[in-house]
C-alpha positions, -999 to +999 in steps of 0.1 A: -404-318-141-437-335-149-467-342-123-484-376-131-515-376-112-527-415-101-558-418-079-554-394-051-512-392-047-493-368-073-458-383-089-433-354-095-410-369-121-381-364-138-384-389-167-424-408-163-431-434-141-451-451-162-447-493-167-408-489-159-389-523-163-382-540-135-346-532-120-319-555-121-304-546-086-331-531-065-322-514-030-355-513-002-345-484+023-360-483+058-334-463+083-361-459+111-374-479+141-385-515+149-424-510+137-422-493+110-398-515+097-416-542+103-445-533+084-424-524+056-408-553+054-443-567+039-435-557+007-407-579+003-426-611-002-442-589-028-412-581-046-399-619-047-428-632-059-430-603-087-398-599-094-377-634-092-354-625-110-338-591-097-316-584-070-332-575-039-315-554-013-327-545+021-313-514+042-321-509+076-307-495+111-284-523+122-296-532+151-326-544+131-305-566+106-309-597+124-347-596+116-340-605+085-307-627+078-313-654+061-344-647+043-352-660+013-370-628+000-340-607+000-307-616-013-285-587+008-294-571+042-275-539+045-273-524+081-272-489+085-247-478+112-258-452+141-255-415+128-258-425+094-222-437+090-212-431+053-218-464+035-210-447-001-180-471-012-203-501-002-234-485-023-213-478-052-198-512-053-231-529-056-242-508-084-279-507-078-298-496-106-328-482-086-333-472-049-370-470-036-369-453-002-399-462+018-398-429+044-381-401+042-349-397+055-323-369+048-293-387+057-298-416+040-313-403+008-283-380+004-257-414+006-280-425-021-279-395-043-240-393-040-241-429-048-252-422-083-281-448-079-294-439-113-331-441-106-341-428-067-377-431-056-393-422-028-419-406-002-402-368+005-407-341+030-385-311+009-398-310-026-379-345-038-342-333-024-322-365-036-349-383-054-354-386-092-393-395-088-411-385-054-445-386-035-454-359-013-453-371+020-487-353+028-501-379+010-487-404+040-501-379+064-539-379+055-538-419+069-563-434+044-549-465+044-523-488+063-491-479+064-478-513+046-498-501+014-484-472+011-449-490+002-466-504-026-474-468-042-437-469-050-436-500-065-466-489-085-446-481-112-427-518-116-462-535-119-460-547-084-489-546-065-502-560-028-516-590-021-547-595-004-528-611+023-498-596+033-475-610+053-442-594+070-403-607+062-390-609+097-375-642+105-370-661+139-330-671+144-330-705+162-305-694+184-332-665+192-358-691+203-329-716+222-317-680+239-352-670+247-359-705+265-331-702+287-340-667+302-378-675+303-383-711+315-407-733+298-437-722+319-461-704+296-459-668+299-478-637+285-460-606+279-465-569+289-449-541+266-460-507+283-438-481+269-438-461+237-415-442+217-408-408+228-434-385+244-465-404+227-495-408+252-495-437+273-523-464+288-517-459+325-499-488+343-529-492+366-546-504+336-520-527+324-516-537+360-556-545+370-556-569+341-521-585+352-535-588+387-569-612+368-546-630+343-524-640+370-550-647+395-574-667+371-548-683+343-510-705+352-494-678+335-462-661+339-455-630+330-429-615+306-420-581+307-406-564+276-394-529+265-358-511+258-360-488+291-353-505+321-362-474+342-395-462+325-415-445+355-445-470+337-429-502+342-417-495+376-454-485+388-470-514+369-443-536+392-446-519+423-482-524+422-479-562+411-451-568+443-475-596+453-466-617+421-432-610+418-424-650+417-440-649+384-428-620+369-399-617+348-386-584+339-361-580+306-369-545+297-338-532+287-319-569+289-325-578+253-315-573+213-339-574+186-329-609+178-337-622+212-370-600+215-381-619+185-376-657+203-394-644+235-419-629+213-423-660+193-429-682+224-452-661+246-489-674+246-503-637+244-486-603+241-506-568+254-493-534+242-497-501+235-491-494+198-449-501+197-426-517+181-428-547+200-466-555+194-456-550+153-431-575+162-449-600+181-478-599+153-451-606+126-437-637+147-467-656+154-476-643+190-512-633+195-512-598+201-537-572+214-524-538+211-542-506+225-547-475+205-552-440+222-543-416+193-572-401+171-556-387+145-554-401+113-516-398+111-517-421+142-548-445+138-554-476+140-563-478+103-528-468+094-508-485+120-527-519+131-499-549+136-501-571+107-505-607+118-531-637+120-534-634+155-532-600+161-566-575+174-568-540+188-587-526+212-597-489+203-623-467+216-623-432+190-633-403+205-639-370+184-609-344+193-615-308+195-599-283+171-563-276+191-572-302+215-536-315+230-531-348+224-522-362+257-563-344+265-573-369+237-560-397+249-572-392+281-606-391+271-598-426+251-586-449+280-618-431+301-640-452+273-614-487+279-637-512+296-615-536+318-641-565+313-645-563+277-607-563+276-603-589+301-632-611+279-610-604+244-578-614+262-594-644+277-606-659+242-572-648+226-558-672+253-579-701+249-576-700+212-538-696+215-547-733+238-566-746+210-543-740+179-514-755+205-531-785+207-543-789+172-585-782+182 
């Protein structure tokens, strides 16, 4: 197996990866959650626009599916069922030619490789199991550059490269934004995501809840609150502590698809998050977004994992972390640095410019 070395990322190849022709029928894997695959889903403008004349196939966890019917830069969305559900009669049918797997995934890569897919590349975690051309993963790790551009070191090899403007491939269902109208009134709102996946630090709800208290009191906003657990211990202190307002709140944490998030998303005047999925997907739709960072390490950073969007900033205050230094220590040390009235003076002009481009200004 030959090592072809390109800038600082090593290809471990079977057969050369150098100026391959473009596939016929191409399959993009992402089995993994709502922001990542959103991000991803950048390079598919890409692809259509350097390759119009192949076959472009999108997999991801089904739930996510709706994201992305009827796009015009993919010509198949494939939806990936819960526990990785064998889809091998399906794969073989459509006799893809090549399979570029944009994260590791064991599962999934396996249903490839028993798929015959003749050419399988990918990022990998155990020495290229299933793949016929693979990057380390440690290469991801290092987080010298967005997550979105590190799709394109894959595609590398077809000639396709990133645009200075990359844009994501989610699309907005009208029966999403009709749907979202019905539940959310047409007063303007701004919505509040305060979870995050799994144990990952967390801004404090008092934080999230002083600048609720000045929006509310200073702008004629509602508020729209969004998230997939209805019972986070977060959500219900950020509440109890805005039981004044409750008129103007709306609470659909847990209450919604991914197709309906998307329509809320699309219509809110301003979205404030923690680093999740839903920020990512706000960004992609249109929503200003200002998302909160309070993770250090370059696997986690902003620089890798900003939301892409032309309305979407981050508020991030580094701090250096000490050799062994627990994360949750870290993070701590981060929100100490947050400054409510900068925050409050960012969110403020993100409003009044969301105003202006409503207007026409």
């Amino acid at each position: 197996m030959k090592i072809l070395k390109k800038s600082k990322k090593q290809w471990h190849t079977q057969h050369g990866v150098s100026e391959l022709p473009k596939p016929q029928r191409l399959l993009i894997s992402r089995p993994d959650r709502l922001g990542d695959v959103v991000i991803s889903s950048t390079c598919l403008p890409e692809l259509r626009r350097q390759m119009p004349d192949t076959y472009i196939a999108l997999a991801v966890n089904e739930p996510l599916t709706a994201l992305f019917q009827g796009s015009h830069f993919v010509d198949e969305v494939i939806g990936i069922p819960g526990q990785k559900k064998s889809l091998l009669d399906r794969l073989r049918a459509s006799r893809f030619d090549v399979s570029i797997q944009l994260n590791p995934d064991p599962a999934w890569d396996a249903q490839i490789a028993e798929a015959e897919i003749p050419r399988r590349l990918g990022f990998s975690r155990r020495e290229g199991e299933h793949l016929t051309d693979w990057i380390s993963y440690d290469y991801k790790r290092a987080g010298e550059k967005h997550e979105a551009l590190f799709n394109f070191d894959l595609l590398e090899p077809y000639g396709v490269s990133a645009s200075d403007n990359l844009t994501t491939a989610v699309e907005v269902s009208d029966k999403s934004v009709t749907e979202a109208a019905s539940i959310c009134g047409d007063h303007p709102y701004v919505l509040f995501h305060l979870a995050s996946h799994g144990s990952k630090p967390r801004v404090p709800p008092e934080f999230f809840a002083h600048l609720a208290k000045s929006l509310l009191n200073q702008f004629d906003y509602n508020l729209v609150i969004v998230g997939a657990e209805a019972e986070d211990p977060g959500l219900i202190a950020f509440l109890d502590q805005l039981a004044a307002y409750k008129q103007r709140i709306l609470n659909v944490a847990g209450k919604t698809d991914i197709e309906l998030l998307s329509g809320i998303c699309q219509s809110g005047q301003l979205m404030l998050s923690r680093d999740s999925g839903p920020a990512h997907l706000a960004a992609a739709v249109g929503c200003p977004t200002l998302t909160f960072f309070i993770n250090s390490t370059p696997l986690m950073s902003p620089l890798r994992w900003r939301p892409i969007g032309e309305n979407a900033k981050i508020y991030y205050k580094p701090v250096f972390a000490w050799p062994f230094e627990p994360p949750r220590s870290v993070a701590r040390r981060i929100v100490r640095k947050y400054d409510r009235d900068e925050v409050y003076a960012m969110m403020t002009q993100m409003l009044n410019q969301s105003i202006k481009q409503q207007i026409g200004v």
